[in-house]
GUDOSE-196151 format. One record per residue (C-alpha): residue in one letter; z, x, y. Coordinates in Angstrom, 2 decimals. Each point is the difference from the previous one (the first is absolute). Last residue first. Example, Ala and Ser with C-alpha at 12.3 -4.5 7.8 and 13.67 -1.06 7.14 Angstrom:
2
<S; <7.14; 13.67; -1.06>>
<A; <0.66; -1.37; -3.44>>
***
This chain:
320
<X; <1.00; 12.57; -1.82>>
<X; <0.32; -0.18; 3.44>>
<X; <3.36; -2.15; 0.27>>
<X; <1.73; 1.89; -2.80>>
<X; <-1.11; 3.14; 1.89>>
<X; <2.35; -1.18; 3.37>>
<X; <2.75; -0.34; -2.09>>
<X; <0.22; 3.24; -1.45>>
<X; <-1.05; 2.07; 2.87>>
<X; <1.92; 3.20; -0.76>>
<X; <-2.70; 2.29; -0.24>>
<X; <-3.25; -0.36; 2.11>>
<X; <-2.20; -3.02; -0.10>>
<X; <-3.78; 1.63; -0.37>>
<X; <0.98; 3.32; -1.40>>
<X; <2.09; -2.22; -2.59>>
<X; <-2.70; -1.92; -1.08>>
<X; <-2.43; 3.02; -0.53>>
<X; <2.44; 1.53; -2.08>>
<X; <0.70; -3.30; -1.96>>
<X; <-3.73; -0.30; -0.37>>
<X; <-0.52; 2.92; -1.66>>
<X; <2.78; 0.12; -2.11>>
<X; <-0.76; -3.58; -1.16>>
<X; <-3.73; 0.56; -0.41>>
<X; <-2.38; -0.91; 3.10>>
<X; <-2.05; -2.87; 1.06>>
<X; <2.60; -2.94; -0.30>>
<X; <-1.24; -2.26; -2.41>>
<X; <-1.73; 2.12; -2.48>>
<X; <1.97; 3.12; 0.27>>
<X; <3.18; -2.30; -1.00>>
<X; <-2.30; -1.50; -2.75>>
<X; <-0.30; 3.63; -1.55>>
<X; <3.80; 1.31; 0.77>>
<X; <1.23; -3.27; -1.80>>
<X; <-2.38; 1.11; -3.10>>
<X; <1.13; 3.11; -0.10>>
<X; <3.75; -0.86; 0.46>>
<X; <-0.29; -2.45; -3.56>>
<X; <2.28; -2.47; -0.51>>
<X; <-0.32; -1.32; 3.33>>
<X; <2.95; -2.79; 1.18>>
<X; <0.65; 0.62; 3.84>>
<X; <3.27; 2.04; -1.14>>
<X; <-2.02; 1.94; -2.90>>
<X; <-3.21; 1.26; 2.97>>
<X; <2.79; 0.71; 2.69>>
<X; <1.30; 2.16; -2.46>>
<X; <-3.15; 1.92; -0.90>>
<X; <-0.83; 0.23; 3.60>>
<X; <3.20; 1.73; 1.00>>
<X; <0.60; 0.48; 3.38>>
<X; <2.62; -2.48; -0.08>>
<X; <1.89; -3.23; 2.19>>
<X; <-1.75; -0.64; 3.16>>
<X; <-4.01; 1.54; 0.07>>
<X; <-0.36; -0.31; -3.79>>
<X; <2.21; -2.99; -0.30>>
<X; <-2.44; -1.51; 2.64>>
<X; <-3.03; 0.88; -1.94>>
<X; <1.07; -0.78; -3.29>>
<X; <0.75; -3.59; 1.66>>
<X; <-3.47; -0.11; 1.28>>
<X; <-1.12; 1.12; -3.15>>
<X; <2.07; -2.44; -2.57>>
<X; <-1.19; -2.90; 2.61>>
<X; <-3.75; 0.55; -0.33>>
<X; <0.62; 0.34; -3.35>>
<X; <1.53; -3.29; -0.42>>
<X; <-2.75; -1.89; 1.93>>
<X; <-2.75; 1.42; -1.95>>
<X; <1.63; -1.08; -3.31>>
<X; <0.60; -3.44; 1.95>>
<X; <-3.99; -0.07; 1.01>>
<X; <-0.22; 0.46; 3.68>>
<X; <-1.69; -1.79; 3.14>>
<X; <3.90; -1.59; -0.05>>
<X; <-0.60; -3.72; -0.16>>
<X; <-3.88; -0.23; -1.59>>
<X; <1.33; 3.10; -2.46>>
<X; <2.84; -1.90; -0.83>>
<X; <-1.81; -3.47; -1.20>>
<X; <-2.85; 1.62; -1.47>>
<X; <2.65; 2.63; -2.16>>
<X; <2.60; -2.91; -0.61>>
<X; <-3.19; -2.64; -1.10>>
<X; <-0.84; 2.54; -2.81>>
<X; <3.49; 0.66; -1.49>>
<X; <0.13; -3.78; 0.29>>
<X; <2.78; -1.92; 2.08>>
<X; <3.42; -0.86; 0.40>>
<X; <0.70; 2.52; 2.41>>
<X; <2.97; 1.66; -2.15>>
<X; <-2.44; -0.45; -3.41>>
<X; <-2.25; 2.25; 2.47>>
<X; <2.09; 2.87; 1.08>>
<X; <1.12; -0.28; -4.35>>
<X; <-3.57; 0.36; -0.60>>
<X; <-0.64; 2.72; 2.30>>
<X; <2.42; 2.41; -1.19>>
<X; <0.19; 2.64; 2.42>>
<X; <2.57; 2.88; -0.70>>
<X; <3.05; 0.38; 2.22>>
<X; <0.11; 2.03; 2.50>>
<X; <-1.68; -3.23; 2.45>>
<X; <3.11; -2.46; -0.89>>
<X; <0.97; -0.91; 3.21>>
<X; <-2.98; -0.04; 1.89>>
<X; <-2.06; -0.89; -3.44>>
<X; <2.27; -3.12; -0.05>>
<X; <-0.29; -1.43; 3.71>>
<X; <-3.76; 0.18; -0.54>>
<X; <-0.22; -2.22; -2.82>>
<X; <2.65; -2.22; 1.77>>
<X; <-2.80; -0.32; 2.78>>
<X; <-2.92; -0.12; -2.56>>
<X; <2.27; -3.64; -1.19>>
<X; <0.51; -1.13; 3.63>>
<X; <-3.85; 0.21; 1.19>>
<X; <-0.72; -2.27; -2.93>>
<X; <2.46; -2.13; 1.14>>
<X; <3.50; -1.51; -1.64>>
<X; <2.62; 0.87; 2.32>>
<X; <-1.50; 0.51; 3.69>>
<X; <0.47; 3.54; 1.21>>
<X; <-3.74; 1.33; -0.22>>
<X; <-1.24; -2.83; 0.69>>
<X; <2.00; -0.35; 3.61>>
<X; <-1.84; 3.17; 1.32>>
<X; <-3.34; -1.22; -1.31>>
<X; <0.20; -3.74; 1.74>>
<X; <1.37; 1.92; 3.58>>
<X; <-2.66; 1.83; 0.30>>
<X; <-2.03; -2.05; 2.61>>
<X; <3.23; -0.58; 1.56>>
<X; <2.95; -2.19; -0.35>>
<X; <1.38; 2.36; -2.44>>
<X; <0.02; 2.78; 2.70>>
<X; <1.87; -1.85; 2.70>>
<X; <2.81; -0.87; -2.53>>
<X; <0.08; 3.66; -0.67>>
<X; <0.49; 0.99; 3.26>>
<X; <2.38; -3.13; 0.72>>
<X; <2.22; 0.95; -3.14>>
<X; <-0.25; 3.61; 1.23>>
<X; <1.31; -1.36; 3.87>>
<X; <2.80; -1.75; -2.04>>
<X; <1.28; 3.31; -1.89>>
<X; <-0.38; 1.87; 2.81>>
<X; <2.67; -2.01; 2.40>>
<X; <3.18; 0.63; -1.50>>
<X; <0.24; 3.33; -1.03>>
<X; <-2.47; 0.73; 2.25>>
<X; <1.64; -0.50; 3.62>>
<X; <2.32; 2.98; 0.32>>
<X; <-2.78; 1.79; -0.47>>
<X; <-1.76; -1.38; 3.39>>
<X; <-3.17; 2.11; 0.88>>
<X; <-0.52; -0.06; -3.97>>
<X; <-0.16; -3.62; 0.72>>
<X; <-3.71; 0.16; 1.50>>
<X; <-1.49; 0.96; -3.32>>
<X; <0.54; -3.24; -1.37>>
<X; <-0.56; -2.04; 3.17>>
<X; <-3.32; 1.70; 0.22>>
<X; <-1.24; -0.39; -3.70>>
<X; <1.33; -3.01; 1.09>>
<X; <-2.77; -0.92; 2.60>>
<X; <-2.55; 1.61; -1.97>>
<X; <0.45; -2.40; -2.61>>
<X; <-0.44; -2.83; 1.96>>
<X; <-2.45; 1.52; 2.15>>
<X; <-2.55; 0.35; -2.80>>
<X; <-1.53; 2.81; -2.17>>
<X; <-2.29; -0.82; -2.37>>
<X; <0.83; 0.90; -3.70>>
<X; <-0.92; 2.50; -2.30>>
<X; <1.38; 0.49; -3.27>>
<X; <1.35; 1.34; -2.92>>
<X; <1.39; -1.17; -3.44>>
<X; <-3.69; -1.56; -0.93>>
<X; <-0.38; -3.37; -0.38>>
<X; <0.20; -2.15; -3.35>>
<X; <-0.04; -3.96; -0.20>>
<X; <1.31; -1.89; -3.45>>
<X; <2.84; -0.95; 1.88>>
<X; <-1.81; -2.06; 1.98>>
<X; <1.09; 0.50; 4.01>>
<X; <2.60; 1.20; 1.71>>
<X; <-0.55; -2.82; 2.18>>
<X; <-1.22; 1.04; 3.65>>
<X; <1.67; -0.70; 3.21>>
<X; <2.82; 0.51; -1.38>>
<X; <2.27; -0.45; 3.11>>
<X; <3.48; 0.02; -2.36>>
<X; <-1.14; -0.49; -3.61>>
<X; <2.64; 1.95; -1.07>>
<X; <0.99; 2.87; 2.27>>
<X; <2.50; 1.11; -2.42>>
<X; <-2.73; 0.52; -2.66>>
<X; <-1.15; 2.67; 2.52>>
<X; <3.22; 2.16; 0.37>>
<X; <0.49; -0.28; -3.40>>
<X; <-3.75; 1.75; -1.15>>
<X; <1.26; 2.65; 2.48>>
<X; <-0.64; 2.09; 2.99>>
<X; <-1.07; 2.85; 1.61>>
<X; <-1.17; -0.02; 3.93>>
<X; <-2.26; 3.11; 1.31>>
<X; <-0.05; 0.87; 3.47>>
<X; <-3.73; 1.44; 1.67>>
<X; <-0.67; 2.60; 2.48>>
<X; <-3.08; 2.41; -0.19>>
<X; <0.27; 2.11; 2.67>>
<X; <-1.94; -0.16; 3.15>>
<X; <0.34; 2.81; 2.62>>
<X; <0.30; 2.65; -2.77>>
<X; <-2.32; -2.23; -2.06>>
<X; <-0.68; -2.53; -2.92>>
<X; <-2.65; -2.18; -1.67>>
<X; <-0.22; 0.69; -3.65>>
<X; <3.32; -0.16; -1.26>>
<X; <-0.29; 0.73; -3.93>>
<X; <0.91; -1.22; -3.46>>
<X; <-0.29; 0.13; -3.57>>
<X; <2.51; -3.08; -1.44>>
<X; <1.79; -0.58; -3.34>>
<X; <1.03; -3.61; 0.33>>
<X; <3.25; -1.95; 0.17>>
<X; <-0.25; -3.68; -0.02>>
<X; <-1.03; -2.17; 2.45>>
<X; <-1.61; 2.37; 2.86>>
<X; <-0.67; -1.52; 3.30>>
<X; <-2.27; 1.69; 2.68>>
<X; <-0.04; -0.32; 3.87>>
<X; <-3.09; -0.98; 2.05>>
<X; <-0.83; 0.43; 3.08>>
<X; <2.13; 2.91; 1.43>>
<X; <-1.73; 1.66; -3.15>>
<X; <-1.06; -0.68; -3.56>>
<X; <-2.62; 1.95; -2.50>>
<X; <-0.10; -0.69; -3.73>>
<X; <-2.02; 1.41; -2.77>>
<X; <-0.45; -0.68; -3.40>>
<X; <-0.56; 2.35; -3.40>>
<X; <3.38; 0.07; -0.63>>
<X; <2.12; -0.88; 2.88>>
<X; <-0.98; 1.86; 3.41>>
<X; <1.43; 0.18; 3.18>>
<X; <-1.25; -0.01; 3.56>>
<X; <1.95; 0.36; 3.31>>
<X; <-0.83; -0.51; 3.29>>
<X; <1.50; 0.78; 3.72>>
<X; <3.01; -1.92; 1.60>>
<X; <2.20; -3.29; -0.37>>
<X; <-0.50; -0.01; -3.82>>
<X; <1.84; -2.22; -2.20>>
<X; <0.56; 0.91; -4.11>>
<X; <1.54; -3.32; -1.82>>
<X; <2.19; 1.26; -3.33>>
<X; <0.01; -0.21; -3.62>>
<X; <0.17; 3.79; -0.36>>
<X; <-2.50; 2.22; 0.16>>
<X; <-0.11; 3.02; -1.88>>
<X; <-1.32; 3.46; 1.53>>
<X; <-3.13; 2.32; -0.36>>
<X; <-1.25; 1.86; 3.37>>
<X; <-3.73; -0.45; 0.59>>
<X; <-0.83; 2.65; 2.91>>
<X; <1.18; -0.03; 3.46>>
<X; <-0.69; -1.90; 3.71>>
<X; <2.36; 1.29; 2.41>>
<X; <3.16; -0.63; 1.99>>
<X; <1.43; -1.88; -2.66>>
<X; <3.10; -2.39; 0.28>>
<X; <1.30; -2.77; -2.50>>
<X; <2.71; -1.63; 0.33>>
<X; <2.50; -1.66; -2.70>>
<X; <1.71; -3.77; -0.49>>
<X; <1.77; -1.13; -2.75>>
<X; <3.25; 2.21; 0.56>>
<X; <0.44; -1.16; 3.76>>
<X; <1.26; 3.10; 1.53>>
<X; <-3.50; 1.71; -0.62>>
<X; <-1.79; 2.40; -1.83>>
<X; <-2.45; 2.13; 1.26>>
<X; <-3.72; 0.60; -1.99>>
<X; <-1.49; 3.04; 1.66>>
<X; <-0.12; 1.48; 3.57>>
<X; <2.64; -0.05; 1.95>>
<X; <1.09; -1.89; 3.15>>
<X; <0.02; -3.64; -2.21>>
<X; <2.24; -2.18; 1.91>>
<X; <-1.67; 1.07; 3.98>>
<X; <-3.64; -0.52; -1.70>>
<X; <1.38; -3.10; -1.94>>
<X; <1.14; -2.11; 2.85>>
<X; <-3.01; 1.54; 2.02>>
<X; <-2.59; -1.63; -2.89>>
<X; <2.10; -3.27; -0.19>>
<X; <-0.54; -0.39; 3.98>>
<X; <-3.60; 1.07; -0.36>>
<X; <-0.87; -2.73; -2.24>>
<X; <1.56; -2.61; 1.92>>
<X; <-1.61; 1.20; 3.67>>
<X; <-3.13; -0.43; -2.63>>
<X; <0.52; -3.33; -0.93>>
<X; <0.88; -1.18; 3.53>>
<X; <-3.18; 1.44; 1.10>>
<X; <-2.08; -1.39; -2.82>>
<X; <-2.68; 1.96; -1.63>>
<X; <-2.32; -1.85; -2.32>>
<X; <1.25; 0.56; -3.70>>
<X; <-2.98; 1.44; -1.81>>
<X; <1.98; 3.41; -1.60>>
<X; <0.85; -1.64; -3.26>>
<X; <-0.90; 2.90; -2.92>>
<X; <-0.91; -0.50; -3.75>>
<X; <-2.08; 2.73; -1.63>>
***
């Protein structure tokens, strides 16, 4: 389990801390994921600690200004919090949970997407580490010290929804310094891998981009790894060490969670949320459906909508 919690307490650092944590407390008055007026940037609110909830990550840095959260990928384990924050490279099938939360405490944290673009733009601007050989792997999620750099514009950032007149033209230059700030740090060599041209980290990455578009379709590994330039044996070391997953593993992961959502959004048949996701056979989706999420689709769904209510469309994308 990874987890940076050994910063010595500095006054200054804290009064920082617990400026970004009110700024989100008065933006975020609900509980749940909350969308903001700056379309890269969400908050994140939970009075309490709960179970492992399955989502998708997107490339994005996840900053915490109150409580603890820990999330799993494959077999490994992760835990950040107002020390740390977490960067994820590609997008990743995630089990999650806030484990440090309260009535008088929530759990506060905002959650910045962005792109492979957004960091070639950057260039080599305050690298202060090389991307590295391209022959190097890392995995497509992180943890990563928390400094007052980045803390400082998670602030700024967060700050202009005080000011909407202000964001048009002022977000996009406090994201470049937010992300700026983060490839100058300790992670900074793994996020940039993943959108250099030409790297290992590169080739899983467009690997990944396909089964998200293409996960209905079936799974031909040889034509995934022809695309990477690479072995059939090399692709399935290779995307397992980025992902925690193997790509057949990786594609069903995303046919259920998508199943799920069409379930809960779009059709209360399971059968037909089984075809659209790709299954040929609705047994065998209901099977692996009960596998990783407890209950059968009827079950579940019932149990799902007990727990949101009708009518919350939106708001059960976010939990999935």
């Amino acid at each position: 389990m990874e987890r940076h919690s050994d910063i010595p307490l500095d006054p200054q650092w804290e009064n920082a801390r617990q400026e970004l944590a009110d700024l989100l407390l008065r933006h975020a008055p609900d509980e749940g994921p909350q969308c903001t007026a700056i379309p890269e940037l969400r908050m994140i609110r939970q009075n309490r600690t709960n179970e492992l909830v399955h989502s998708m990550y997107r490339p994005s840095l996840c900053i915490v200004a109150q409580g603890a959260k820990q999330v799993m990928l494959g077999r490994h384990r992760y835990t950040y919090d107002a020390y740390s924050y977490l960067a994820t490279s590609v997008e990743l099938p995630i089990r999650g949970r806030v484990v440090e939360a309260s009535e008088e405490e929530p759990y506060l944290s905002l959650q910045l997407y962005f792109t492979a673009d957004q960091i070639v733009q950057l260039g080599g601007a305050g690298s202060s580490k090389s991307v590295g050989e391209k022959s190097k792997l890392e995995r497509g999620l992180g943890i990563g010290r928390m400094d007052r750099a980045l803390l400082d514009a998670a602030i700024r950032l967060v700050r202009l929804l005080d000011s909407p007149d202000d964001i048009e033209a002022l977000a996009p230059l406090v994201i470049r310094e937010l992300l700026y700030r983060a490839v100058q740090g300790e992670l900074g060599g793994r996020i940039r891998s993943f959108a250099a041209g030409g790297t290992l980290s590169q080739r899983i990455a467009s690997v990944v981009s396909h089964l998200q578009q293409e996960y209905d379709k079936p799974l031909r590994v040889e034509e995934l790894a022809a695309q990477a330039h690479m072995s059939e044996s090399s692709l399935y070391a290779h995307f397992k060490e980025v992902t925690g997953l193997t790509p057949i593993q990786y594609q069903k992961k995303i046919r259920l969670q998508e199943a799920r959502r069409l379930l809960l959004s779009e059709t209360r048949e399971a059968a037909e949320a089984a075809f659209r996701v790709g299954y040929e056979s609705p047994s065998q989706f209901s099977r692996e459906y009960a596998r990783m999420f407890g209950l059968p689709p009827a079950k579940d769904m019932k149990q799902m909508r007990e727990r949101l209510g009708q009518g919350r469309e939106a708001g059960e994308k976010d939990l999935l």
